[in-house]
PyMOL Python script that loads the backbone (N, CA, C, O; Angstrom):
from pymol import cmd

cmd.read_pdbstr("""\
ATOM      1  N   UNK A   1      13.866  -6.671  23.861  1.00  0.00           N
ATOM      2  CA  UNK A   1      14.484  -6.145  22.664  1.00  0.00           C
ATOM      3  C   UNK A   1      14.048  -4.687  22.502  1.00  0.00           C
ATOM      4  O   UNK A   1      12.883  -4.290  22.480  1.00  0.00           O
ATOM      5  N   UNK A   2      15.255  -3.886  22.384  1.00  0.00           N
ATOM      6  CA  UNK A   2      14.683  -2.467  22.226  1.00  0.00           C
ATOM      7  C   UNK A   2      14.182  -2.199  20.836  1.00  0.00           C
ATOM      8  O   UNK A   2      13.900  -3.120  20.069  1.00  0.00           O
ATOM      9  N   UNK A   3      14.055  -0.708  20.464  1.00  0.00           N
ATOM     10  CA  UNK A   3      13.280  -0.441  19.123  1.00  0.00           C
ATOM     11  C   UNK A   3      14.335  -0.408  17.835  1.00  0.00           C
ATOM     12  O   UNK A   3      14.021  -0.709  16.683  1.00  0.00           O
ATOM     13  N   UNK A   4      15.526  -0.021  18.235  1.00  0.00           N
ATOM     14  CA  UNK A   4      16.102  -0.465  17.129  1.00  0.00           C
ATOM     15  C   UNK A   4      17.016  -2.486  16.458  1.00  0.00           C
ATOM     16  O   UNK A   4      17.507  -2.940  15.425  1.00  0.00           O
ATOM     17  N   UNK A   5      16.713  -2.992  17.932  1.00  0.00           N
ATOM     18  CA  UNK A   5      17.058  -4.195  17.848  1.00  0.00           C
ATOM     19  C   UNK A   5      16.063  -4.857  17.077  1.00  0.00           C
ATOM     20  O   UNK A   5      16.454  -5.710  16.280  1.00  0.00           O
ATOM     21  N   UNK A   6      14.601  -4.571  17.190  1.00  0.00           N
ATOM     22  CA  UNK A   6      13.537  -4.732  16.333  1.00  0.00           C
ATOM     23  C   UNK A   6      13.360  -4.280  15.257  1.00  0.00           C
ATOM     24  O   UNK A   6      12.393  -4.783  14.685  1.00  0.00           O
ATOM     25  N   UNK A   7      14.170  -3.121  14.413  1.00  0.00           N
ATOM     26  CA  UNK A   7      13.926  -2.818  13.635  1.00  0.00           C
ATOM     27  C   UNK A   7      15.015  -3.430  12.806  1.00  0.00           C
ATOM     28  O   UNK A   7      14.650  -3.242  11.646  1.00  0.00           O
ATOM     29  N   UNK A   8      16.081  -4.019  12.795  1.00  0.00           N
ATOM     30  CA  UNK A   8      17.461  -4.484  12.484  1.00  0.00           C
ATOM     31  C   UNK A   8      17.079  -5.976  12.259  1.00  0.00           C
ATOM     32  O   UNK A   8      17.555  -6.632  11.333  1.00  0.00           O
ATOM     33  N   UNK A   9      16.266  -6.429  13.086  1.00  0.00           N
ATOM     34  CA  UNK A   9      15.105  -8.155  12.593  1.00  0.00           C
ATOM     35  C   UNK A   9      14.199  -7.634  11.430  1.00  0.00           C
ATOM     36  O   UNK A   9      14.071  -8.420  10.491  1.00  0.00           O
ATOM     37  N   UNK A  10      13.636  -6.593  11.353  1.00  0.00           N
ATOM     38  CA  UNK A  10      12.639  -6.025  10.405  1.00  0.00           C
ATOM     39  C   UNK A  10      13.188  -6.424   9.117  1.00  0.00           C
ATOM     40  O   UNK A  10      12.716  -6.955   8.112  1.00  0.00           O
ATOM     41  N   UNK A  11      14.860  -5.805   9.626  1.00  0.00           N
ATOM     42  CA  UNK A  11      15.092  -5.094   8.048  1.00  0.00           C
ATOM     43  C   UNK A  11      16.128  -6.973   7.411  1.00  0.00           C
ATOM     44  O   UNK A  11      16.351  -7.734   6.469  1.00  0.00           O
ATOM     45  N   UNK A  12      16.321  -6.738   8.611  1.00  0.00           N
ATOM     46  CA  UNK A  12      17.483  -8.957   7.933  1.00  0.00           C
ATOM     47  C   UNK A  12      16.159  -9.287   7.349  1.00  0.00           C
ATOM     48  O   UNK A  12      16.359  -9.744   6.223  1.00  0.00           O
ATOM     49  N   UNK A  13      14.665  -9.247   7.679  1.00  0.00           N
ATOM     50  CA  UNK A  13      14.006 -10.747   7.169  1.00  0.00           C
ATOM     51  C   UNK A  13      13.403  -9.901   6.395  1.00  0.00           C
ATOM     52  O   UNK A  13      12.438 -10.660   6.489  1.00  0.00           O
ATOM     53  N   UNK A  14      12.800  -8.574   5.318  1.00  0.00           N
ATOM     54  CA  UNK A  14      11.803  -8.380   4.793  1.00  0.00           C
ATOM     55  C   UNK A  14      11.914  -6.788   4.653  1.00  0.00           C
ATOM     56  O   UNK A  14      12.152  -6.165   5.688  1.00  0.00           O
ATOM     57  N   UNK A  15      11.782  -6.181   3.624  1.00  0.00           N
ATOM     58  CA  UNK A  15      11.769  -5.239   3.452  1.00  0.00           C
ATOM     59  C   UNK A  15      10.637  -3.697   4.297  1.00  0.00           C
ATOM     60  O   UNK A  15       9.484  -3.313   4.098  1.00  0.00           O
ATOM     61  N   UNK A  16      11.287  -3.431   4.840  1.00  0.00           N
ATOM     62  CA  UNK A  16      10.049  -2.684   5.786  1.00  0.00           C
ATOM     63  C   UNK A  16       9.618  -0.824   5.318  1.00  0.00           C
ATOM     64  O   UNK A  16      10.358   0.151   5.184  1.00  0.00           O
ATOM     65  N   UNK A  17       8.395  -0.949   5.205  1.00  0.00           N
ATOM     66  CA  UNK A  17       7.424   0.041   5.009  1.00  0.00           C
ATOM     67  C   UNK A  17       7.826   1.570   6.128  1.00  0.00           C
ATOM     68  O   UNK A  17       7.821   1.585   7.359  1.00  0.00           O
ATOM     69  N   UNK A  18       8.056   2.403   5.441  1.00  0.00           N
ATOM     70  CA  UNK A  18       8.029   4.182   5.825  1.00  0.00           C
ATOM     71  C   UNK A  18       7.308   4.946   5.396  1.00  0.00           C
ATOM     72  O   UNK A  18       7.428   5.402   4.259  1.00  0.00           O
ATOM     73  N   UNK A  19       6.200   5.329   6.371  1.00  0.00           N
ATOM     74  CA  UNK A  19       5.183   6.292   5.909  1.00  0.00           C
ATOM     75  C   UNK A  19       4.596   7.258   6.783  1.00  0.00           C
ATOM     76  O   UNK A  19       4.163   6.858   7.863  1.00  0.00           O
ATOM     77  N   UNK A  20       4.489   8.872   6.381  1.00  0.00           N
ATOM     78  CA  UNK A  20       4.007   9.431   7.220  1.00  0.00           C
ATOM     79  C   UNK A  20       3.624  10.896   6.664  1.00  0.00           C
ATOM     80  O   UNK A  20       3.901  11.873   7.359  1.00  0.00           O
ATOM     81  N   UNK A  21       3.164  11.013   5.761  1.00  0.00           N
ATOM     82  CA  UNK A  21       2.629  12.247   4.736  1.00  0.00           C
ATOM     83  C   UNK A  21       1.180  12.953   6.216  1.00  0.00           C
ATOM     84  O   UNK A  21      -0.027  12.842   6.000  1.00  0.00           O
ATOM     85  N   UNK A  22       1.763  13.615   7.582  1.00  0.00           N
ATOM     86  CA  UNK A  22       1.136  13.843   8.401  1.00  0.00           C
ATOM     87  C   UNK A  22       0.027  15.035   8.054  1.00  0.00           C
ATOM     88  O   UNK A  22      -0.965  15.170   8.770  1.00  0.00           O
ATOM     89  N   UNK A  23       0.318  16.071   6.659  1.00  0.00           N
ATOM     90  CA  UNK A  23      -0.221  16.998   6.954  1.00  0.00           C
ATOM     91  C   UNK A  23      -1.588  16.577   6.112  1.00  0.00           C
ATOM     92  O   UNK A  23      -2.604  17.267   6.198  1.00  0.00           O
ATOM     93  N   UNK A  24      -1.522  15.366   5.281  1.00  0.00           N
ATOM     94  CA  UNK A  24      -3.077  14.855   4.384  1.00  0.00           C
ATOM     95  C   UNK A  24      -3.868  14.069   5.948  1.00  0.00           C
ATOM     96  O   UNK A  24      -5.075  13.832   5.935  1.00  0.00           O
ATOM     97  N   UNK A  25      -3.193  13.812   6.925  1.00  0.00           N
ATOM     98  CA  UNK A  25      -3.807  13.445   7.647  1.00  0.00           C
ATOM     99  C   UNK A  25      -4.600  14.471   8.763  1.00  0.00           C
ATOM    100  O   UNK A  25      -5.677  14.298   9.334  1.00  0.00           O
ATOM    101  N   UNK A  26      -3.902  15.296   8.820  1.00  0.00           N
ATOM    102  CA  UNK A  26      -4.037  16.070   9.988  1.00  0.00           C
ATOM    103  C   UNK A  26      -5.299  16.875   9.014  1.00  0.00           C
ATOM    104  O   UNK A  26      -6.497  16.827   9.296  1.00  0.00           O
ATOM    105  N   UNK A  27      -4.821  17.472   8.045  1.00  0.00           N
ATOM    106  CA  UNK A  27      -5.789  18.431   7.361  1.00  0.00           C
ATOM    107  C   UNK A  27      -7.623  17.945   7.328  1.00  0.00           C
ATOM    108  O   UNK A  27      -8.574  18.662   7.639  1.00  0.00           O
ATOM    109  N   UNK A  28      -7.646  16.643   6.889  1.00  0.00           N
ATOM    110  CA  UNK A  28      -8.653  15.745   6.782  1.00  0.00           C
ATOM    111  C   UNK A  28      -9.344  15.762   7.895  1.00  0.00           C
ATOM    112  O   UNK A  28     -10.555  15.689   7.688  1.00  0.00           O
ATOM    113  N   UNK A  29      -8.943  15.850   9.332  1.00  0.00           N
ATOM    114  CA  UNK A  29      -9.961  15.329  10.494  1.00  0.00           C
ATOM    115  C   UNK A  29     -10.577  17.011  10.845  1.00  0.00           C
ATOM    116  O   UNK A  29     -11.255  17.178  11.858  1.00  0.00           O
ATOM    117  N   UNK A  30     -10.286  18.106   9.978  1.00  0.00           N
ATOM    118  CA  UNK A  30     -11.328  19.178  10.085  1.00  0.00           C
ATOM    119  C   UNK A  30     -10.575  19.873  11.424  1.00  0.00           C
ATOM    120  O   UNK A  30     -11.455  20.489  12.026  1.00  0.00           O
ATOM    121  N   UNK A  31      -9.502  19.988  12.001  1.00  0.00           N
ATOM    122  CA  UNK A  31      -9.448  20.451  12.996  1.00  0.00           C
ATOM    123  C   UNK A  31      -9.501  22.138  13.627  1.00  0.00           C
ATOM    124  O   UNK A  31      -9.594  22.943  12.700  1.00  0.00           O
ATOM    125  N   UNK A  32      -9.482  22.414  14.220  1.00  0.00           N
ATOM    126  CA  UNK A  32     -10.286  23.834  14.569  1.00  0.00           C
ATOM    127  C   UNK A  32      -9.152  24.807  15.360  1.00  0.00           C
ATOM    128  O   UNK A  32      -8.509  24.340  16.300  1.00  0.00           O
ATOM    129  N   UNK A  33      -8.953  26.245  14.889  1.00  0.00           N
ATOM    130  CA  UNK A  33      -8.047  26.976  16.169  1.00  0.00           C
ATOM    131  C   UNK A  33      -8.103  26.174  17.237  1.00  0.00           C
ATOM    132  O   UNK A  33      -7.060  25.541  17.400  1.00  0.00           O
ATOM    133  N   UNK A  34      -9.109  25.931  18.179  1.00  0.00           N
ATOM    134  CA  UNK A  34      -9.274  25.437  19.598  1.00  0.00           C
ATOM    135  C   UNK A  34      -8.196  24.187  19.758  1.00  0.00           C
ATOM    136  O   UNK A  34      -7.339  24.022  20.626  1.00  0.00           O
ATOM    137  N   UNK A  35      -8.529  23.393  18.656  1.00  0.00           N
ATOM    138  CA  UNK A  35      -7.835  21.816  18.931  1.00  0.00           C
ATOM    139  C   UNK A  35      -6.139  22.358  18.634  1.00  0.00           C
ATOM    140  O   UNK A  35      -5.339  21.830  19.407  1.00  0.00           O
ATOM    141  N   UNK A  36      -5.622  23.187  17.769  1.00  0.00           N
ATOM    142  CA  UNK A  36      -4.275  23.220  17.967  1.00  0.00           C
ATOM    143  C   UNK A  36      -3.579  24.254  19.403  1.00  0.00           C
ATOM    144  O   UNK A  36      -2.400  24.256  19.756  1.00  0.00           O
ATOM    145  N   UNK A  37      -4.545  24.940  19.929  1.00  0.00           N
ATOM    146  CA  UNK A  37      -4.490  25.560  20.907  1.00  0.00           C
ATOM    147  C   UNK A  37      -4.314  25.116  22.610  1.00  0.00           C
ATOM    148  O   UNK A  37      -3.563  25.584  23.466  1.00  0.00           O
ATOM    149  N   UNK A  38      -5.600  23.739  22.707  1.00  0.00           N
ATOM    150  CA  UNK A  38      -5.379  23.433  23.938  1.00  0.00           C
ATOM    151  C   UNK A  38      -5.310  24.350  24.798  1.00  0.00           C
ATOM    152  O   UNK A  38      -5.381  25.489  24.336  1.00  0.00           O
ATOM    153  N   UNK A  39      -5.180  24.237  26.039  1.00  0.00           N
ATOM    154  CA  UNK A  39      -5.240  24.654  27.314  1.00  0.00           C
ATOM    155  C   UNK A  39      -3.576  25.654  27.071  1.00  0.00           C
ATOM    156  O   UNK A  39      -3.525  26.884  27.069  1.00  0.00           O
ATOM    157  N   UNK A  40      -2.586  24.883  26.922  1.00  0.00           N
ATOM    158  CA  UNK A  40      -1.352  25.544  26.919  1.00  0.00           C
ATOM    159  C   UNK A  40      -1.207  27.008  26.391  1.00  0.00           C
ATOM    160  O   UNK A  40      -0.923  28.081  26.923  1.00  0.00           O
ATOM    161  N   UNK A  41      -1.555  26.563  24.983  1.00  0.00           N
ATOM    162  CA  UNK A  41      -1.538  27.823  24.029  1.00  0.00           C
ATOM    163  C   UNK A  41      -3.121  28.844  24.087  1.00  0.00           C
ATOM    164  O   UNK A  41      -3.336  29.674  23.205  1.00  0.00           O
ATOM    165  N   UNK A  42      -4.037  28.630  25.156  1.00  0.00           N
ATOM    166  CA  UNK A  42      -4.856  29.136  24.873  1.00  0.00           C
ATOM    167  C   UNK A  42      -5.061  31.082  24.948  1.00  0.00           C
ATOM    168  O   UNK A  42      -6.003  31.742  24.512  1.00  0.00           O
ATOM    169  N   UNK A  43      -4.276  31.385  25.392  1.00  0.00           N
ATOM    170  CA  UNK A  43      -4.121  33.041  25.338  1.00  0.00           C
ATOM    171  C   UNK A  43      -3.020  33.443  24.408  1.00  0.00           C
ATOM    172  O   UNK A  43      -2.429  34.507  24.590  1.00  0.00           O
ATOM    173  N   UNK A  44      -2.628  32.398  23.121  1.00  0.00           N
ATOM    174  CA  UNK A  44      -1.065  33.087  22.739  1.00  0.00           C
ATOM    175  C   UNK A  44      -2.138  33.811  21.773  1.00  0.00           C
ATOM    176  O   UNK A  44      -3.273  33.425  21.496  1.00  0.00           O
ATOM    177  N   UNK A  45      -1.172  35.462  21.151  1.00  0.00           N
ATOM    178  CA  UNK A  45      -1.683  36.339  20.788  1.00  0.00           C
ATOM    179  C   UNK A  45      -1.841  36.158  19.018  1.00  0.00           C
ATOM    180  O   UNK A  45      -2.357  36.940  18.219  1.00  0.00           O
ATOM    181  N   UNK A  46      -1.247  34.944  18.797  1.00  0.00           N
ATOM    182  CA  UNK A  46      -1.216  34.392  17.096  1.00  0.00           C
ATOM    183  C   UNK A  46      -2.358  33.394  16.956  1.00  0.00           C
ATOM    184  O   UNK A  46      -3.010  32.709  17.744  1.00  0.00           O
ATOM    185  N   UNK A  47      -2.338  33.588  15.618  1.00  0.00           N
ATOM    186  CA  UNK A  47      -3.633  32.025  15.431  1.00  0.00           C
ATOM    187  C   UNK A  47      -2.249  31.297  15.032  1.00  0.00           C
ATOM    188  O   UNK A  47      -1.178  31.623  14.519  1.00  0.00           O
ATOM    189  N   UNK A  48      -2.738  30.358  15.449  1.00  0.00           N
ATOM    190  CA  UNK A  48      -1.697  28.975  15.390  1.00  0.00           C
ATOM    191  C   UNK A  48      -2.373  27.740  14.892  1.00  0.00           C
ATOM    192  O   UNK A  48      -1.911  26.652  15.234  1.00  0.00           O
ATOM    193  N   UNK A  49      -3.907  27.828  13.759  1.00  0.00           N
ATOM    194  CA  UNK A  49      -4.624  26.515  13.172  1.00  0.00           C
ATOM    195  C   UNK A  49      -3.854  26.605  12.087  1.00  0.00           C
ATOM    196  O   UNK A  49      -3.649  27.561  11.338  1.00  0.00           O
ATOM    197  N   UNK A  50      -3.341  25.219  12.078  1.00  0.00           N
ATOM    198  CA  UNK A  50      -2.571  24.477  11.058  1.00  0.00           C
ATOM    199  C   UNK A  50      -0.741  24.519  10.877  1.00  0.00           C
ATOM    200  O   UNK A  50       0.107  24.551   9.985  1.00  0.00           O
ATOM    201  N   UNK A  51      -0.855  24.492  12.468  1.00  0.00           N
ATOM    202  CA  UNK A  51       0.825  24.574  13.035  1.00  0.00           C
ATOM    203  C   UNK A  51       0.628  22.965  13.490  1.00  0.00           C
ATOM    204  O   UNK A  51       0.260  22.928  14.664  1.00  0.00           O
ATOM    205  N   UNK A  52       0.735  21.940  13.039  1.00  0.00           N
ATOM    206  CA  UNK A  52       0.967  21.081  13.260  1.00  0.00           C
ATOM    207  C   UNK A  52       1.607  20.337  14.702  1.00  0.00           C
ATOM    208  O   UNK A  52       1.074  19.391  15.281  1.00  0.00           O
ATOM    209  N   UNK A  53       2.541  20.837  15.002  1.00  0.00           N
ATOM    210  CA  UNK A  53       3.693  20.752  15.366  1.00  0.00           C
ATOM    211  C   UNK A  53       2.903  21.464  17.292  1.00  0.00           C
ATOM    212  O   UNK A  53       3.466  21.308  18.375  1.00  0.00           O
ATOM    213  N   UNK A  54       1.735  22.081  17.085  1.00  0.00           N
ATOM    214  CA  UNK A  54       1.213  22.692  17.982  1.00  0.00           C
ATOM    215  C   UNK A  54       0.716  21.251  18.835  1.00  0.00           C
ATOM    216  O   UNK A  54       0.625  21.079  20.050  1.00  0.00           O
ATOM    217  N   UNK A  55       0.499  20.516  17.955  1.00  0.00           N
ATOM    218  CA  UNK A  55      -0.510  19.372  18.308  1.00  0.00           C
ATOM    219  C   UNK A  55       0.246  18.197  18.865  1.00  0.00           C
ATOM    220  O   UNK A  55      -0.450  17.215  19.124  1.00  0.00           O
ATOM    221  N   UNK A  56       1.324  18.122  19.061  1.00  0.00           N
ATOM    222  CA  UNK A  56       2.072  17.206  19.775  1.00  0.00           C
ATOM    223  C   UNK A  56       2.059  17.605  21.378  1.00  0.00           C
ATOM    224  O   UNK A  56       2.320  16.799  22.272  1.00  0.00           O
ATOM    225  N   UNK A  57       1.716  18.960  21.580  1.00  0.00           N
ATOM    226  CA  UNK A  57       1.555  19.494  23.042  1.00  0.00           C
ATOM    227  C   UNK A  57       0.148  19.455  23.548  1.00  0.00           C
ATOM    228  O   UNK A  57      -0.239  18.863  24.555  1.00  0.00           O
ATOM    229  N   UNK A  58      -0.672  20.274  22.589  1.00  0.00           N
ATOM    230  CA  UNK A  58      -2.003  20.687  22.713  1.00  0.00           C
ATOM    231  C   UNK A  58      -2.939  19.328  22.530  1.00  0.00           C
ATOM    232  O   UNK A  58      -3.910  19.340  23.286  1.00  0.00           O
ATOM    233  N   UNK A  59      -2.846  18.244  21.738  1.00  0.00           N
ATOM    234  CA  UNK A  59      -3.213  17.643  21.512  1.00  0.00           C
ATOM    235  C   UNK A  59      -2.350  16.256  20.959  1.00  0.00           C
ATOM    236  O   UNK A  59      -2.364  15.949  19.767  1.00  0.00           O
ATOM    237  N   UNK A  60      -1.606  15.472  21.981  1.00  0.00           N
ATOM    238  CA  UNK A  60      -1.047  14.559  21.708  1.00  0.00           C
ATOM    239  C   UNK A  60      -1.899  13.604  21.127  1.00  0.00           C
ATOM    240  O   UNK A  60      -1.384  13.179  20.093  1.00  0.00           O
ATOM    241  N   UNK A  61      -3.448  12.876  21.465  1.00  0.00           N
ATOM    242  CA  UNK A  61      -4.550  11.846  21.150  1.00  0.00           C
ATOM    243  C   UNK A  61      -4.340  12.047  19.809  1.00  0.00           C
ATOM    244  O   UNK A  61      -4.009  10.991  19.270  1.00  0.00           O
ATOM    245  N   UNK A  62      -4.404  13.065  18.982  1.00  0.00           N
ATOM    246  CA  UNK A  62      -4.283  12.865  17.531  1.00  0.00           C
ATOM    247  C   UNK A  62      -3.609  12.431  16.746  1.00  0.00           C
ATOM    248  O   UNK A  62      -3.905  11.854  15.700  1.00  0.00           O
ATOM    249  N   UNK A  63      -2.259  12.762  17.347  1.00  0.00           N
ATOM    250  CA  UNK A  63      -1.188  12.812  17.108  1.00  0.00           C
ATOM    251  C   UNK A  63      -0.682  11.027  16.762  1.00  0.00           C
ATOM    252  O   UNK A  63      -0.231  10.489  15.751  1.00  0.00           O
ATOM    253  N   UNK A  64      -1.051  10.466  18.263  1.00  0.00           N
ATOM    254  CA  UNK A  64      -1.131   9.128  17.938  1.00  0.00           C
ATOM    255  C   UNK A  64      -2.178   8.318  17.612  1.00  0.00           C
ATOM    256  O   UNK A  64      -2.128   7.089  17.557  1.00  0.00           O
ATOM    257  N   UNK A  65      -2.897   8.839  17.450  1.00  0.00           N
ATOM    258  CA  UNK A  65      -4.231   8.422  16.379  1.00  0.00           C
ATOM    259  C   UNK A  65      -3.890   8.413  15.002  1.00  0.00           C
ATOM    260  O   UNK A  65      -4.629   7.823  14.214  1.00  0.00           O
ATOM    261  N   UNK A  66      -2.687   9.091  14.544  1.00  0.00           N
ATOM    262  CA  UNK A  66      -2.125   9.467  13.108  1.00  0.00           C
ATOM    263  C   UNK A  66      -1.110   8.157  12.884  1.00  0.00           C
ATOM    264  O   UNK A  66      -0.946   7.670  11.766  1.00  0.00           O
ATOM    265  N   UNK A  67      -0.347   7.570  14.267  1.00  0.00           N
ATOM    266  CA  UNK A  67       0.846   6.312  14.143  1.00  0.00           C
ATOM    267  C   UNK A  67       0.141   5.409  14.241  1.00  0.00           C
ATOM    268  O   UNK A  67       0.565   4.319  13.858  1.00  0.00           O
ATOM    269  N   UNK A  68      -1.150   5.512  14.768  1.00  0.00           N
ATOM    270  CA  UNK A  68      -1.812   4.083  15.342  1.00  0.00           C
ATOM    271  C   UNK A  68      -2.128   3.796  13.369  1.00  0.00           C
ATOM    272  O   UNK A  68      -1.851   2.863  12.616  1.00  0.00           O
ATOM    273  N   UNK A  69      -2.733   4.968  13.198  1.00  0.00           N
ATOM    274  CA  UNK A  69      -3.627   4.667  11.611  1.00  0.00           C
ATOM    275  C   UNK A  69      -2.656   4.562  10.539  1.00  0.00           C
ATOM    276  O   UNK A  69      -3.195   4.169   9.504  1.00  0.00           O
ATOM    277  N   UNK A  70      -1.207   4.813  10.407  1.00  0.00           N
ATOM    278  CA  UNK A  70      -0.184   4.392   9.600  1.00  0.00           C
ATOM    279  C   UNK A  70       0.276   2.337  10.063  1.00  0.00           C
ATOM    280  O   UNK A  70       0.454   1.414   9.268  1.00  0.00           O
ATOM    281  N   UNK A  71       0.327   2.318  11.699  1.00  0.00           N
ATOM    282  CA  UNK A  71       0.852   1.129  11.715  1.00  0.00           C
ATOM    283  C   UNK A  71      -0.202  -0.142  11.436  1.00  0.00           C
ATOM    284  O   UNK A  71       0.025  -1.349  11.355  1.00  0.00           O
ATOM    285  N   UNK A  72      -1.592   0.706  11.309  1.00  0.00           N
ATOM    286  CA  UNK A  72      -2.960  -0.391  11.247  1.00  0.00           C
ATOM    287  C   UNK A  72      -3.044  -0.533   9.576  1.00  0.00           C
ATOM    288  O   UNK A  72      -3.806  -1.445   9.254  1.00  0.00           O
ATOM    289  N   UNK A  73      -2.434   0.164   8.448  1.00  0.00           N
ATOM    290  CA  UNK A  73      -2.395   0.670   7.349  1.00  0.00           C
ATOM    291  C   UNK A  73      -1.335  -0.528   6.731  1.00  0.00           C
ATOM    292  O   UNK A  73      -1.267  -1.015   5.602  1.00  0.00           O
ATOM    293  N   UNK A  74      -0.518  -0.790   8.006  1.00  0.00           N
ATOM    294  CA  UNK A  74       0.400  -1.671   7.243  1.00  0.00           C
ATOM    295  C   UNK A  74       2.442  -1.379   7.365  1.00  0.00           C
ATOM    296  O   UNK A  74       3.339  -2.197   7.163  1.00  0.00           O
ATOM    297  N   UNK A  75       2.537   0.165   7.785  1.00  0.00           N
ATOM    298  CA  UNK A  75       3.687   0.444   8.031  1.00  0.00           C
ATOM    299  C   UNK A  75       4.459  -0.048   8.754  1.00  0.00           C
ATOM    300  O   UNK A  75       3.965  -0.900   9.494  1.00  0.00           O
ATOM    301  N   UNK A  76       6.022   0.220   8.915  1.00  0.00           N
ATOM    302  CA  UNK A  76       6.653  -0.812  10.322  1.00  0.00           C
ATOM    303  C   UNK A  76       7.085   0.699  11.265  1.00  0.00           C
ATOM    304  O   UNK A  76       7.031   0.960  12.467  1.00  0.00           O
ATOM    305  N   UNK A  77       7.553   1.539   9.965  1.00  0.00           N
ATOM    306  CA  UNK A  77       7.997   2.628  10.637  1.00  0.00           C
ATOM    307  C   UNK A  77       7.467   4.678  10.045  1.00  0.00           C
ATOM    308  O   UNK A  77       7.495   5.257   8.959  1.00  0.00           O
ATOM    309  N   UNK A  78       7.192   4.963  11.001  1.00  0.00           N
ATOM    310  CA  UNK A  78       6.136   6.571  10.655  1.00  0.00           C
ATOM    311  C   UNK A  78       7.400   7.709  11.334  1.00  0.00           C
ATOM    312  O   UNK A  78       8.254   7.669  12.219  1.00  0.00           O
ATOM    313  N   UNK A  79       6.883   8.721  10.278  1.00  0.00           N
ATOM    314  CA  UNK A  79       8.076   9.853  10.277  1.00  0.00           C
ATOM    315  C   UNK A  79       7.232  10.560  12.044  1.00  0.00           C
ATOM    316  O   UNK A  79       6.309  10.059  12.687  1.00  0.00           O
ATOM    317  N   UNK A  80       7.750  11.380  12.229  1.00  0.00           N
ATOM    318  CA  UNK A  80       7.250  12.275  13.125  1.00  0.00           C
ATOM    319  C   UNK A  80       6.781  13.621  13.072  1.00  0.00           C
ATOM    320  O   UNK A  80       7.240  14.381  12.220  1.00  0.00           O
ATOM    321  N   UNK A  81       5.845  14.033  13.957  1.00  0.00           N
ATOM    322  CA  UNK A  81       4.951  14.737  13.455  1.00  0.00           C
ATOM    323  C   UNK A  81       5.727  16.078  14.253  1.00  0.00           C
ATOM    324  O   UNK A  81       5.407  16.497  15.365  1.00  0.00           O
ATOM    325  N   UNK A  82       7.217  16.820  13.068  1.00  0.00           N
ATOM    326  CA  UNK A  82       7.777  17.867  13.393  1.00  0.00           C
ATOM    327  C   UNK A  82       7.782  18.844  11.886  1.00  0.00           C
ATOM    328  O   UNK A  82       8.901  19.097  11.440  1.00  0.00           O
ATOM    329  N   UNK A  83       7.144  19.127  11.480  1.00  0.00           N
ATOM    330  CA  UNK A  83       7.235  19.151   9.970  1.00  0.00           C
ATOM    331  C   UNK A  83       7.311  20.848   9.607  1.00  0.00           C
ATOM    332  O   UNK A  83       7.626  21.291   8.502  1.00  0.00           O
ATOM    333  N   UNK A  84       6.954  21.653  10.775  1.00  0.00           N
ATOM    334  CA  UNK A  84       7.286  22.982  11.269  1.00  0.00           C
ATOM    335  C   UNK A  84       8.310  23.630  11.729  1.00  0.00           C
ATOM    336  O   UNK A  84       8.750  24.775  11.621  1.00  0.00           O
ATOM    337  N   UNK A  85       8.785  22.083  12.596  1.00  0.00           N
ATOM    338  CA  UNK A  85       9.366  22.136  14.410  1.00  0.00           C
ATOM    339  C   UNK A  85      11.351  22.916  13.634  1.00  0.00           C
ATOM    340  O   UNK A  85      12.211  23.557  14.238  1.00  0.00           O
ATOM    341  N   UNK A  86      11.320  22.461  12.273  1.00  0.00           N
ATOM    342  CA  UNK A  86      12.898  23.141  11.984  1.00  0.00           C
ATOM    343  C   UNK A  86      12.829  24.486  11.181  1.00  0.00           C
ATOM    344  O   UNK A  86      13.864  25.089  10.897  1.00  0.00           O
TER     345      UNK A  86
END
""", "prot")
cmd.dss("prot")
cmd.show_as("cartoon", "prot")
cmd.util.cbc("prot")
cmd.orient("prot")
């Protein structure tokens, strides 16, 4: 069953949970120029701490450390962490 065939059972039997307020999360774990930088971005000529959106490249582990801790929280479904990216 793919992800929306699962989510279409979600929604017939039980009302299902949307949550993803990423930037109270992201802000909270203290993160540093370095961690939104990574290896990729490490010579760009801007500071780029607290580009969010940096951290899906530079640092994916957090990123899903942020869905793991919404779906362990209780959610069925988490926004994505583009909140810059438009």
């Amino acid at each position: 069953m793919d992800a929306r065939e699962r989510l279409e059972v979600a929604i017939a039997e039980r009302i299902v949970i949307l949550d993803g307020a990423w930037g109270v999360l992201l802000q909270g774990r203290g993160l540093e120029e370095s961690d939104f930088r990574g290896e990729r971005f490490r010579d760009h000529d801007r500071d780029v701490k607290g580009d969010p959106d940096l951290l899906n490249l530079s640092r994916p582990d957090i990123v899903t450390s942020v869905h793991d801790a919404y779906f362990e929280a209780g959610a069925d479904i988490t926004t994505t962490n583009t909140f810059t990216a438009t």
